[in-house]
C-alpha positions as CSV (number, residue, x, y, z in Angstrom):
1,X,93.9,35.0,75.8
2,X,90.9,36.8,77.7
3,X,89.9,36.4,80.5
4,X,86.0,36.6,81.0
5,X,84.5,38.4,84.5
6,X,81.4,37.0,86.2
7,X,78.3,39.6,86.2
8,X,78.9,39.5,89.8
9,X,82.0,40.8,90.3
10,X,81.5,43.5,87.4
11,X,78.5,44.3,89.4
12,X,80.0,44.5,92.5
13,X,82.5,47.0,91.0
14,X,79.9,49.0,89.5
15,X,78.4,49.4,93.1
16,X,81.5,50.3,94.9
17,X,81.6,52.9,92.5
18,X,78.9,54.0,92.7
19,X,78.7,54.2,96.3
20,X,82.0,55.8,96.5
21,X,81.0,58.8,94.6
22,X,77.4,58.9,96.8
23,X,78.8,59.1,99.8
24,X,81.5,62.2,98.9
25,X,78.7,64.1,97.3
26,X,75.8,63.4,100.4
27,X,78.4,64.7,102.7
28,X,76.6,67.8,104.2
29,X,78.1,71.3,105.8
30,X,76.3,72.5,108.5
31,X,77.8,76.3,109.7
32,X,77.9,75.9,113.1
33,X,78.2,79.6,113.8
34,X,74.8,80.1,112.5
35,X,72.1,80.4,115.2
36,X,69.9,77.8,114.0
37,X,73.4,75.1,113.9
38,X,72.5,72.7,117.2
39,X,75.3,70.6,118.0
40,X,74.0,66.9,117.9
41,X,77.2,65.4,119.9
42,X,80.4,66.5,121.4
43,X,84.1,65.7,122.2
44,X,84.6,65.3,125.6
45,X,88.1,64.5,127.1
46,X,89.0,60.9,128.6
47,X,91.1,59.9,131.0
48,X,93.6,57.0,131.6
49,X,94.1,57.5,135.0
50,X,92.0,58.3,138.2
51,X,94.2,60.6,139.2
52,X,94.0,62.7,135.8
53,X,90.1,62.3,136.5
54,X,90.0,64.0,139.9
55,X,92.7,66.8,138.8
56,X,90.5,67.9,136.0
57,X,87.2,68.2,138.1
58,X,86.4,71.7,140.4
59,X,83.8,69.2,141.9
60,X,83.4,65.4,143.0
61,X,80.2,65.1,145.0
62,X,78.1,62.0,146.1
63,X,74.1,63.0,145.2
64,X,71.1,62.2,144.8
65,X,69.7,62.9,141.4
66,X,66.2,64.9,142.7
67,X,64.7,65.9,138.9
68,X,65.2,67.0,135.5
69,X,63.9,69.1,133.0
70,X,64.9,69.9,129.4
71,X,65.8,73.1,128.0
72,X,67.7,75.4,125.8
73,X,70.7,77.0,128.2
74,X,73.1,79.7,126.7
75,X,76.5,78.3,127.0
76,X,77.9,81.6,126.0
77,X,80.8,82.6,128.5
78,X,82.2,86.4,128.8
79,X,81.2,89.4,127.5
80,X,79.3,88.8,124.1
81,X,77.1,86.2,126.1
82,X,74.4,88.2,125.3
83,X,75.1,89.6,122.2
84,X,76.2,86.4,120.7
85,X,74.4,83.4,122.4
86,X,75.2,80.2,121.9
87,X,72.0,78.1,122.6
88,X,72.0,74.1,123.2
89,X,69.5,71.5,124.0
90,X,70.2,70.1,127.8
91,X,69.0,68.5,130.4
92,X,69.5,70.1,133.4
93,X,69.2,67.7,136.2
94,X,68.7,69.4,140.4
95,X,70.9,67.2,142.5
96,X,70.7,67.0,146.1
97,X,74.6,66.9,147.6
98,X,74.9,64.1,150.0
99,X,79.1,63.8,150.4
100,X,81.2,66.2,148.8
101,X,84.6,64.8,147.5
102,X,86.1,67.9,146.2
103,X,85.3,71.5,145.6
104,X,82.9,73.7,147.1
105,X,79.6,72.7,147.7
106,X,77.1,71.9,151.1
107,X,75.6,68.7,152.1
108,X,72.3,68.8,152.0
109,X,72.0,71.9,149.4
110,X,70.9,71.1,145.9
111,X,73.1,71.9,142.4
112,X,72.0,72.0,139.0
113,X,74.0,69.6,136.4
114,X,73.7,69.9,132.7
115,X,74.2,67.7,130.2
116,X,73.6,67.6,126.6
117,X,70.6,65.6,125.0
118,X,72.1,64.1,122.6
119,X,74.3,62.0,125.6
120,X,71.2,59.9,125.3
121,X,71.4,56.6,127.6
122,X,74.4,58.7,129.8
123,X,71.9,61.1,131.0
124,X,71.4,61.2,134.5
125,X,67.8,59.2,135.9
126,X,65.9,61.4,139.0
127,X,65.7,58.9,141.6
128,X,69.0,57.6,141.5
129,X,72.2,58.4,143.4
130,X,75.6,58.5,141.6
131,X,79.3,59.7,142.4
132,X,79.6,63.0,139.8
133,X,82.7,64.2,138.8
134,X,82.1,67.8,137.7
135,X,83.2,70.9,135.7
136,X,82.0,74.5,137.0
137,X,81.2,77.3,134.3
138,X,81.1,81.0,135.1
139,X,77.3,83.0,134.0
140,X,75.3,80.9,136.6
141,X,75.6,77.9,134.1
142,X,75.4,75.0,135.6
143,X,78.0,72.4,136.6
144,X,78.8,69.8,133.7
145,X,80.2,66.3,133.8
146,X,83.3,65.6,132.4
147,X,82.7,63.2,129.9
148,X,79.1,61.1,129.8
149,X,81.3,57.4,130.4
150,X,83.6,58.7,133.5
151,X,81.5,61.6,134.5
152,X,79.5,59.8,136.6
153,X,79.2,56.1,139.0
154,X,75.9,54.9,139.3
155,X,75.4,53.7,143.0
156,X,72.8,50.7,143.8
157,X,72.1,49.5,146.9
158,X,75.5,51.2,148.5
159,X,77.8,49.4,145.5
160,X,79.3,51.1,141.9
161,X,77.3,50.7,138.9
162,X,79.5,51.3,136.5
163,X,78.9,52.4,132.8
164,X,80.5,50.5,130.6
165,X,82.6,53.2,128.8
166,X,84.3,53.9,132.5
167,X,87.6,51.5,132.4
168,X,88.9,53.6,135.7
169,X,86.6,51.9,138.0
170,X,84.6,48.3,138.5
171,X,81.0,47.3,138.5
172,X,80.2,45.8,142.4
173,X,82.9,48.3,144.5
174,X,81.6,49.4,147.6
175,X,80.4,53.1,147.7
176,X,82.5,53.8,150.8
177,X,85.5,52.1,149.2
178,X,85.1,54.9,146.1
179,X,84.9,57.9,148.0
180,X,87.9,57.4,150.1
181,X,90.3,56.2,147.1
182,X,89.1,59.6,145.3
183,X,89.9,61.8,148.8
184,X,93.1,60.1,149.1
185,X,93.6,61.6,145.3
186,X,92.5,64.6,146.1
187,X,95.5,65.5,149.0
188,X,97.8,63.9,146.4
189,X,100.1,66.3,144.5
């Protein structure tokens, strides 16, 4: 006995196929040692705890976010930055330290944070203040954010605004409330 197939479902085979074989041909190779290669987005590490969060950062400052300008930086580190750089799109955003958390670093002076373009809505906004939880770089690079989702705590009106890729803390906590919980983690071994 046979059985007889709609012209649907033999067409929806036909298109799975079809589509199977597409997409493992379109796949493209970019070298990304070549000099024209520009990295589009990036791993970044997360973290389950807050305490893993503060141990990984060289600096936790409160500041206010003064500008921000975009540029290709050299993220080359040792000795063949300058024979072999490694050029990325950032923006490099002039912060104004207000409180600092952790690390070394002046109230009142300014630091420069970087951050790649392709972070998109993560980047950092001038006129707004923020808790940023940073990586330092060697060559006069500037400072980095951990990750674009726990890198950073929006502050409005003196309360977190959390992004929503942060799980660590909550939308609404007081300002205050935040910096003491991270300098208590900070004298904890």
């Amino acid at each position: 006995m046979r059985t007889r197939r709609s012209g649907s479902a033999v067409l929806s085979s036909i298109l799975l196929i079809v589509t199977v074989v597409l997409a493992g041909c379109a796949t493209p190779t970019v070298d990304v040692t070549s000099p024209s290669a520009q990295v589009r987005e990036a791993d970044y590490e997360y973290f389950d705890t807050k305490r893993a969060l503060v141990g990984r950062c060289d600096l936790i400052v409160v500041g206010d976010v003064i500008s921000g300008r975009d540029e290709s930086l050299n993220v080359s580190i040792g000795p063949d930055r300058d024979s072999d750089p490694q050029a990325l799109d950032y923006r490099i955003s002039t912060v104004r330290v207000m409180t600092v958390i952790k690390g070394e670093a002046e109230p009142g002076n300014t630091i420069e944070v970087k951050q790649l373009l392709a972070d998109g809505d993560a980047l950092l906004q001038a006129g707004r203040k923020a808790i940023l939880f940073l990586e330092a770089y060697p060559d006069n690079i500037p400072y980095s954010l951990v990750n674009p989702g726990q890198g950073q705590i929006g502050l409005e009106r003196g309360a977190s605004d959390v992004r929503p890729d942060n799980r660590l803390f909550a939308d609404g906590q007081k300002q205050d409330d935040i910096v003491e919980e991270l300098k208590q983690l900070t004298k904890k071994k």
